[in-house]
C-alpha positions as CSV (number, residue, x, y, z in Angstrom):
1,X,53.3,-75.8,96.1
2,X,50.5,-74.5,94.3
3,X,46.9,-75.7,93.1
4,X,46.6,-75.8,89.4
5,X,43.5,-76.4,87.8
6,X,42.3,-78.5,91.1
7,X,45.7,-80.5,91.2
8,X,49.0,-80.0,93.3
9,X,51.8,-78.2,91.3
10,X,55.3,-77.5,92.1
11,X,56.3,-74.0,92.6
12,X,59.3,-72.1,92.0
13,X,60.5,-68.3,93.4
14,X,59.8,-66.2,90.2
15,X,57.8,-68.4,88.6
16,X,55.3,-66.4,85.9
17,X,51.9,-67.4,84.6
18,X,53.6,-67.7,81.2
19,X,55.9,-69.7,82.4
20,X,53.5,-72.3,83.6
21,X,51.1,-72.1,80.7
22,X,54.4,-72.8,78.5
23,X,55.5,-76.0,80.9
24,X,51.6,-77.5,80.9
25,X,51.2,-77.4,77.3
26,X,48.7,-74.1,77.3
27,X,49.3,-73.6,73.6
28,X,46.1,-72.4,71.9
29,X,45.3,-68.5,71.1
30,X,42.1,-68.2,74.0
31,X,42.7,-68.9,77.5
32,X,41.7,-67.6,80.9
33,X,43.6,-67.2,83.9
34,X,42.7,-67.0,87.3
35,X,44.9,-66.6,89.9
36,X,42.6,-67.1,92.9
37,X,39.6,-66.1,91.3
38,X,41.1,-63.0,90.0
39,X,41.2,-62.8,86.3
40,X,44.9,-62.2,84.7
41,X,44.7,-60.5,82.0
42,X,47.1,-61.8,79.0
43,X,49.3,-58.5,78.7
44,X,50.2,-59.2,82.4
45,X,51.5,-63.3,82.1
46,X,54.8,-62.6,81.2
47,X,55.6,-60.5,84.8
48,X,52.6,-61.9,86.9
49,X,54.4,-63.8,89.0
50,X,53.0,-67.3,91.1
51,X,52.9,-66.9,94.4
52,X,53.5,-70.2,96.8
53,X,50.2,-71.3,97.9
54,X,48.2,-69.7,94.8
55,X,45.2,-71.2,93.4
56,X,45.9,-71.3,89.7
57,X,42.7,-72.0,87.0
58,X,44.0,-72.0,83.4
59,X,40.9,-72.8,80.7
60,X,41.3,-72.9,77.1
61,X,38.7,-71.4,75.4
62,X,36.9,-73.1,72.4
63,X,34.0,-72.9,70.5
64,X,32.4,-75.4,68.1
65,X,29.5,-76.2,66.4
Protein backbone atom coordinates (compact mmCIF):
# COMPACT_ATOMS: atom_id res chain seq x y z
CA UNK A 1 0.00 0.00 0.00
CA UNK A 2 1.07 3.39 -0.58
CA UNK A 3 -0.19 7.06 0.21
CA UNK A 4 -1.12 9.00 -2.81
CA UNK A 5 -1.97 12.41 -2.69
CA UNK A 6 -3.14 11.91 1.19
CA UNK A 7 -5.27 8.71 0.18
CA UNK A 8 -4.47 4.83 0.50
CA UNK A 9 -3.32 3.36 -2.95
CA UNK A 10 -2.61 -0.10 -3.94
CA UNK A 11 0.80 -1.02 -4.79
CA UNK A 12 2.38 -3.38 -7.06
CA UNK A 13 6.28 -4.79 -7.33
CA UNK A 14 7.66 -2.67 -10.24
CA UNK A 15 5.18 -0.21 -10.23
CA UNK A 16 6.70 3.29 -11.92
CA UNK A 17 5.58 6.90 -11.26
CA UNK A 18 4.42 6.85 -14.94
CA UNK A 19 2.62 4.12 -14.46
CA UNK A 20 0.51 5.61 -11.72
CA UNK A 21 0.17 9.04 -13.26
CA UNK A 22 -1.21 7.02 -16.36
CA UNK A 23 -3.77 4.74 -14.07
CA UNK A 24 -5.08 8.23 -12.03
CA UNK A 25 -5.84 10.18 -14.99
CA UNK A 26 -2.50 12.54 -14.64
CA UNK A 27 -2.83 13.68 -18.20
CA UNK A 28 -1.96 17.35 -18.53
CA UNK A 29 1.68 18.71 -19.78
CA UNK A 30 2.83 20.27 -15.90
CA UNK A 31 2.91 18.10 -12.99
CA UNK A 32 5.07 17.65 -9.89
CA UNK A 33 6.07 14.63 -8.26
CA UNK A 34 7.13 13.91 -4.95
CA UNK A 35 8.02 10.84 -3.74
CA UNK A 36 8.33 11.48 -0.06
CA UNK A 37 9.08 14.99 -0.34
CA UNK A 38 11.71 14.42 -2.86
CA UNK A 39 11.04 15.99 -6.17
CA UNK A 40 11.00 13.39 -9.30
CA UNK A 41 12.00 14.84 -11.97
CA UNK A 42 9.92 13.99 -15.33
CA UNK A 43 13.03 12.26 -17.30
CA UNK A 44 13.07 9.86 -14.35
CA UNK A 45 9.03 8.56 -14.28
CA UNK A 46 9.29 6.07 -16.66
CA UNK A 47 12.17 3.86 -14.36
CA UNK A 48 11.41 5.48 -10.90
CA UNK A 49 9.95 2.91 -9.38
CA UNK A 50 7.13 3.00 -6.15
CA UNK A 51 8.31 1.67 -3.33
CA UNK A 52 5.61 -0.18 -0.79
CA UNK A 53 5.04 2.19 1.89
CA UNK A 54 5.93 5.50 -0.34
CA UNK A 55 4.31 8.74 0.22
CA UNK A 56 3.30 9.71 -3.29
CA UNK A 57 2.18 13.74 -4.11
CA UNK A 58 1.29 14.18 -7.78
CA UNK A 59 0.05 18.13 -8.54
CA UNK A 60 -0.97 19.39 -11.81
CA UNK A 61 0.26 22.56 -12.46
CA UNK A 62 -2.05 25.32 -13.82
CA UNK A 63 -2.16 28.83 -14.26
CA UNK A 64 -5.06 31.14 -15.00
CA UNK A 65 -6.02 34.50 -15.07
Amino acid sequence: MIILNNRSYPWCKGMTVQQLLKENGFVYKRIVVKINGQLVHELDWPKKEIQDGDNVSAMHLMAGG
